[in-house]
C-alpha positions in Angstrom: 0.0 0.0 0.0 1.5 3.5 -1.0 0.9 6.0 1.8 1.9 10.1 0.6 5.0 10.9 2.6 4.7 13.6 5.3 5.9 16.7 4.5 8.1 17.7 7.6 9.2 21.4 7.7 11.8 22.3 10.9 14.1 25.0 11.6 16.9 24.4 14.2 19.7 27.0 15.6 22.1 26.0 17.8 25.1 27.8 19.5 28.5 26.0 21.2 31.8 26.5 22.7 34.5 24.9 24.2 36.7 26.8 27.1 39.8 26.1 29.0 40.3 27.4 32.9 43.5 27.8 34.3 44.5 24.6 32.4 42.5 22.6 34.9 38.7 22.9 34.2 37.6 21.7 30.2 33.8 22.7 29.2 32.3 22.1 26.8 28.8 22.8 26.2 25.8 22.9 23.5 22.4 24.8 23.5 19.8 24.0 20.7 16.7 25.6 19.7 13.9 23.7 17.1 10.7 24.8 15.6 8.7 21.7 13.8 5.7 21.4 12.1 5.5 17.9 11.8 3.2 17.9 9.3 2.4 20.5 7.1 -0.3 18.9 5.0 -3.1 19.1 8.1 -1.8 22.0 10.4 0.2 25.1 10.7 1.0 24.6 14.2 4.7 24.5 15.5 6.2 22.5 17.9 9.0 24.8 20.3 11.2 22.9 22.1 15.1 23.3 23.2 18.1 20.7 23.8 21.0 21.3 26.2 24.2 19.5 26.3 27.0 20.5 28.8 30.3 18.6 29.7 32.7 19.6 32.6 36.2 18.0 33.5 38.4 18.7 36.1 41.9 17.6 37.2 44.0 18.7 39.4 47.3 16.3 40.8 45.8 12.8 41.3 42.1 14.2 41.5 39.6 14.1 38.4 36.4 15.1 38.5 33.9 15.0 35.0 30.2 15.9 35.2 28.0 15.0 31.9 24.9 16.7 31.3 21.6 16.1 28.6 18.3 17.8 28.2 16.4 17.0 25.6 13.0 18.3 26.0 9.9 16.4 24.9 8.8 18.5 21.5 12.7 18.9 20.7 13.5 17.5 17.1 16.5 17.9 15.1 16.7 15.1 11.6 20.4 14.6 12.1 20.8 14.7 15.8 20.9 11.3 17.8 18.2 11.9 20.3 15.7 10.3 22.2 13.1 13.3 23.0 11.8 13.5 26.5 15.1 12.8 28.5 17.3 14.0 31.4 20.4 12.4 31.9 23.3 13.2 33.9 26.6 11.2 35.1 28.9 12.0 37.7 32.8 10.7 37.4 35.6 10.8 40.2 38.4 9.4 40.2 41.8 9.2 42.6 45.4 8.0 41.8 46.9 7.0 45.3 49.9 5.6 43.8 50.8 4.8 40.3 49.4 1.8 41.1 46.2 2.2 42.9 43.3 4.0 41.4 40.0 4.6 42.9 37.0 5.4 40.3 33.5 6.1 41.2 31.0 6.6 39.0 26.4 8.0 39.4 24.3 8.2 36.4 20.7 9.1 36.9 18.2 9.1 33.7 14.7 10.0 33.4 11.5 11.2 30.9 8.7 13.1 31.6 10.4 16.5 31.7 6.9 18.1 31.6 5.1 15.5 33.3 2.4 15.1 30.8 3.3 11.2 30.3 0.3 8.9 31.1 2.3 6.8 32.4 4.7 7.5 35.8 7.8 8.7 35.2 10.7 6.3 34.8 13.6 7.1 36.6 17.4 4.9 36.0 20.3 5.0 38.7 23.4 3.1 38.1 26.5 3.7 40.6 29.4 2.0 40.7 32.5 1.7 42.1 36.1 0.3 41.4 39.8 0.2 42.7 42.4 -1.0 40.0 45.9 -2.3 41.1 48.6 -2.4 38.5 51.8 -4.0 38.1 50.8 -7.2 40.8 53.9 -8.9 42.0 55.1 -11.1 40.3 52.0 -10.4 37.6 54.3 -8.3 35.4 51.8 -5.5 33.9 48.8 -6.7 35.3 45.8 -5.3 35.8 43.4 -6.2 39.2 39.7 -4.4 39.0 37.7 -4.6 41.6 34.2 -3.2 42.1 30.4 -3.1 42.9 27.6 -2.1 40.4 24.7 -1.2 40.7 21.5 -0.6 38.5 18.1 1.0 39.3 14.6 1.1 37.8 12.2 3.3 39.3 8.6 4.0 37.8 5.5 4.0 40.6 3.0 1.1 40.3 5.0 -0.3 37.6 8.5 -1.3 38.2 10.7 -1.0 41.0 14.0 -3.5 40.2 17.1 -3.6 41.4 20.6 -5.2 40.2 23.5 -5.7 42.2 26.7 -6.9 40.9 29.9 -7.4 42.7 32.8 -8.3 39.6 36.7 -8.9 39.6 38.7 -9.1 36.8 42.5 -9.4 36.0 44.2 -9.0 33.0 48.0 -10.7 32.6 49.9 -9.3 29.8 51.7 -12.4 28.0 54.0 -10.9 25.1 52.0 -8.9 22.5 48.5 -10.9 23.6 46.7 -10.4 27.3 45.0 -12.9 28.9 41.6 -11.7 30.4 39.9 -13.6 33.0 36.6 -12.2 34.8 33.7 -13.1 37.2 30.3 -11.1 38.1 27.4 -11.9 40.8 23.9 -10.5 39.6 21.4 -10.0 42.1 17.9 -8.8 40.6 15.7 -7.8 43.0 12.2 -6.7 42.3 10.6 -5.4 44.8 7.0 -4.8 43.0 6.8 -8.6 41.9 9.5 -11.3 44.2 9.0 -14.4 42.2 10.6 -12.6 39.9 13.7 -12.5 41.4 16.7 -13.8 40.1 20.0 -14.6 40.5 23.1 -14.8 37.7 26.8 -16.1 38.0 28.4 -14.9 34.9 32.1 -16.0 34.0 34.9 -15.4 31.4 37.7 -15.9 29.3 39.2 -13.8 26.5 42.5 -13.8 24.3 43.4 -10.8 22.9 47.0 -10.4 20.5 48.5 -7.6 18.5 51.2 -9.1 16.1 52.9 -7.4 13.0 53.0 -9.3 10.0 54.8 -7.4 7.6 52.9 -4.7 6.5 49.7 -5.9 8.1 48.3 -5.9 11.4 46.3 -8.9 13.1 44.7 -8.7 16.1 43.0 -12.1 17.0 40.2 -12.3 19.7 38.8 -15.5 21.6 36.1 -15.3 24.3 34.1 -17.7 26.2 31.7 -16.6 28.7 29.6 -18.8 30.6 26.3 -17.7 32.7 24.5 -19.4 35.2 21.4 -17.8 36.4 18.9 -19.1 39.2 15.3 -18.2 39.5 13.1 -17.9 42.4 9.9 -19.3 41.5 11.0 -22.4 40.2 14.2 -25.1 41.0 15.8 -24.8 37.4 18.4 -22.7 36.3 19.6 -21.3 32.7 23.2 -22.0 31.3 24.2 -20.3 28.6 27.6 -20.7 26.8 29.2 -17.9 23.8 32.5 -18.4 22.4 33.4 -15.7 20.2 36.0 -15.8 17.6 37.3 -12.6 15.8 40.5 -10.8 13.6 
């Protein structure tokens, strides 16, 4: 069936910078303005809406401190922009360097919709901290790298959801030659508080390969992975285990 495209007509002005402070504070920022009739065939209406982007780093010694920020309001539309209209997000990076071989990194993201609260549904909100130490150049482990750390993802939306994940993970790469040798392990906890049958628990290990070797004039870098994932469920005695190998050059 042939349908008769819709004629879309927008107009969008935008205005950004990028400044340097004292060497130590990067910004970086991004305000956008659109006006969209989203079809012109039926109505002369226009939709008036603005986007907001603004990114801040800071570093100063062993201290860095990054805060990421997106506004994209609901009747915001730009054709080539890669947006999801409705959205707030913002993340929240700090790190420390205690030695140069102990790094602490913490990390809070919080996302949500319903910038105008005209939804019919609640408004759904995502939190996701986490937090690692790394430890570098193990004794005895050559270049090595140890992380350690605790994640954690939240979904918030009143009468509707209300899950949690928790996920302690380790992993430790061993530098062999040219290739590193990755081995990792993850605990998932989901909790969901609205409906507990639901529940579940996952186990979830690996093992990669990874190589850089010169060949001349070409370049091969070889992958192998296998992961293997347990999970558990609380309304019933079985569990799912599901294998992936991946190969790849």
């Amino acid at each position: 069936i042939l349908t008769e495209p819709v004629t879309l007509d927008t107009d969008v002005a935008s205005v950004d910078t990028r400044m340097t402070f004292a060497r130590i504070w990067n910004l970086d920022g991004e305000f956008a303005y659109s006006i969209t009739n989203p079809d012109t065939r039926f109505s002369a209406d226009n939709r008036k809406d603005y986007a907001l982007r603004v990114d801040n780093s800071l570093r100063q010694g062993p201290f860095t401190v990054s805060v990421f920020y997106t506004r994209i309001m609901p009747s915001f539309f730009a054709v080539n922009a890669r947006q999801v209209a409705d959205l707030q997000d913002v993340l929240f990076r700090t790190g420390v360097s205690f030695s140069p071989t102990v790094t602490a990194q913490f990390s809070y993201r919080r996302t949500n919709d319903d910038l105008r609260e005209r939804n019919l549904n609640p408004a759904t909100v995502f939190q996701a901290p986490e937090f690692r130490m790394s430890f570098r150049d193990l004794p005895g482990w050559g270049n090595s790298l140890l992380d350690v750390g605790y994640r954690e993802r939240r979904q918030e939306q009143p009468g509707i959801a209300d899950r949690v994940t928790r996920a302690p993970f380790v992993e430790l790469g061993i530098p062999i030659g040219s290739t590193v040798l990755t081995l990792g392990y993850e605990h998932r906890a989901n909790e969901d508080r609205l409906n507990p049958e639901n529940q579940t628990s996952a186990n979830n290990g690996s093992v990669s390969f990874r190589g850089i070797f010169n060949l001349g004039d070409w370049q091969v870098n070889p992958l192998l992975r296998y992961e293997h994932n347990r999970e558990l469920f609380d309304r019933v005695l079985t569990g799912n285990n599901t294998r992936t190998m991946q190969a790849a050059r």
